[in-house]
C-alpha positions as CSV (number, residue, x, y, z in Angstrom):
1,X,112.4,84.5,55.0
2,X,110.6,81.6,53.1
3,X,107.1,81.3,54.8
4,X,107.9,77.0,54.6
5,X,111.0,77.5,56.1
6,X,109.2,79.1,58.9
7,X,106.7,77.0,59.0
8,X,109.2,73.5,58.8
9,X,111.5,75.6,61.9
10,X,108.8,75.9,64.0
11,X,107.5,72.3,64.0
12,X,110.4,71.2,64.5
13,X,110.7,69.7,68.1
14,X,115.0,70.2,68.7
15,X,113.8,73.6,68.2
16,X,111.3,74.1,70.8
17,X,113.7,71.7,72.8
18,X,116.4,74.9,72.0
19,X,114.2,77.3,72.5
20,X,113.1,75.8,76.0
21,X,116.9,75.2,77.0
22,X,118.5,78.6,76.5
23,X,114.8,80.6,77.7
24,X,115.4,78.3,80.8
25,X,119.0,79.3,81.0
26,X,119.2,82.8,80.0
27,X,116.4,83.5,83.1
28,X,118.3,81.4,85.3
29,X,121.4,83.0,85.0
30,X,119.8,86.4,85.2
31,X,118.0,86.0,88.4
32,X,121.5,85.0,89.8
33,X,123.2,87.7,88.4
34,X,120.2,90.4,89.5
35,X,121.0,89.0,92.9
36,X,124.4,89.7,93.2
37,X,124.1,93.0,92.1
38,X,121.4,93.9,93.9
39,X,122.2,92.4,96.6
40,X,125.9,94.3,96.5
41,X,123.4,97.1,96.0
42,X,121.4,96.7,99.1
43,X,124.6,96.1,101.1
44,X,125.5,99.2,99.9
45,X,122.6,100.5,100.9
46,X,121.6,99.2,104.4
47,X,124.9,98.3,105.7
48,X,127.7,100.6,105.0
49,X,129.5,100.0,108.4
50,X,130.5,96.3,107.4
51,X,131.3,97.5,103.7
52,X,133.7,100.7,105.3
53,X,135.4,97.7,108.0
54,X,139.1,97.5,107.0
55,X,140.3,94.5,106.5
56,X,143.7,93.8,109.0
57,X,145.5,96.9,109.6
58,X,145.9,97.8,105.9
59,X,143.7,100.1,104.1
60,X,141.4,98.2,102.1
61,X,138.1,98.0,103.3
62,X,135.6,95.0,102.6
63,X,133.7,97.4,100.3
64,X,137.0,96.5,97.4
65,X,136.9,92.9,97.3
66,X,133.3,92.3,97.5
67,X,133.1,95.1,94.5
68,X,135.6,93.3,92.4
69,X,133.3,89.8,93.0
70,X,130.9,91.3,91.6
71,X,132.8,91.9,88.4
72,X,134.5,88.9,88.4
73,X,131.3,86.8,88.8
74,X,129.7,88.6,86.4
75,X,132.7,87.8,84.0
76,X,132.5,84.5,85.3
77,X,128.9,83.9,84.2
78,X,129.3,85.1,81.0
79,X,132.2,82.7,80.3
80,X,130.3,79.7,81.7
81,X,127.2,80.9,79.3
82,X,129.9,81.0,76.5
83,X,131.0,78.1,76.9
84,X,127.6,75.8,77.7
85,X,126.2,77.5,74.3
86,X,129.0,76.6,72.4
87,X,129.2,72.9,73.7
88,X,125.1,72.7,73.7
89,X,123.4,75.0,71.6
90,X,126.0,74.8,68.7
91,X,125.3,71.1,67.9
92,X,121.5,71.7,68.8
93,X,121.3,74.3,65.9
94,X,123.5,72.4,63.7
95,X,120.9,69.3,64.2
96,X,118.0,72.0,63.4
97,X,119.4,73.3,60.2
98,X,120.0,69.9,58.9
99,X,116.9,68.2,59.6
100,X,115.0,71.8,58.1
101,X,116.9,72.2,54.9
């Protein structure tokens, strides 16, 4: 890459303004994420009783749907990442490539 186009990027402030958002985003949404997991995890771990509990009289226990949240709401967060960069970061960039070139 052109050493002045490096140079122009990086003093650009929408790009430390970019840089800051999705940093601040991307960490946020992980620490969430880590504690669902783990948390499911530790559930797993320290509490296998409530997770083995059927649910009514049927056969499921609450081990399944808590399981399947933890999926879904990683799906979930993935989606609403998806969709905040592409409604947010897109434009930023654009702005950042045009005020560069």
């Amino acid at each position: 890459m052109n050493e002045d186009l490096v140079a122009r990027l990086r003093a650009n402030p929408a790009y430390h303004e970019l840089v800051h958002k999705r940093s601040r985003l991307g960490w946020s949404l992980t620490a969430v994420m880590l504690i669902v997991y783990y948390g499911y995890v530790l559930l797993i771990a320290f509490d296998k009783e409530l997770l083995a509990t059927r649910m009514g009289s049927g056969v499921m226990t609450w081990g399944m749907p808590i399981g399947l949240f933890v999926i879904a709401f990683t799906v979930a967060i993935t989606g609403f990442y998806v969709r905040h960069a592409n409604a947010s970061y897109d434009k930023l960039t654009e702005q950042i490539k045009r005020e560069v070139a």
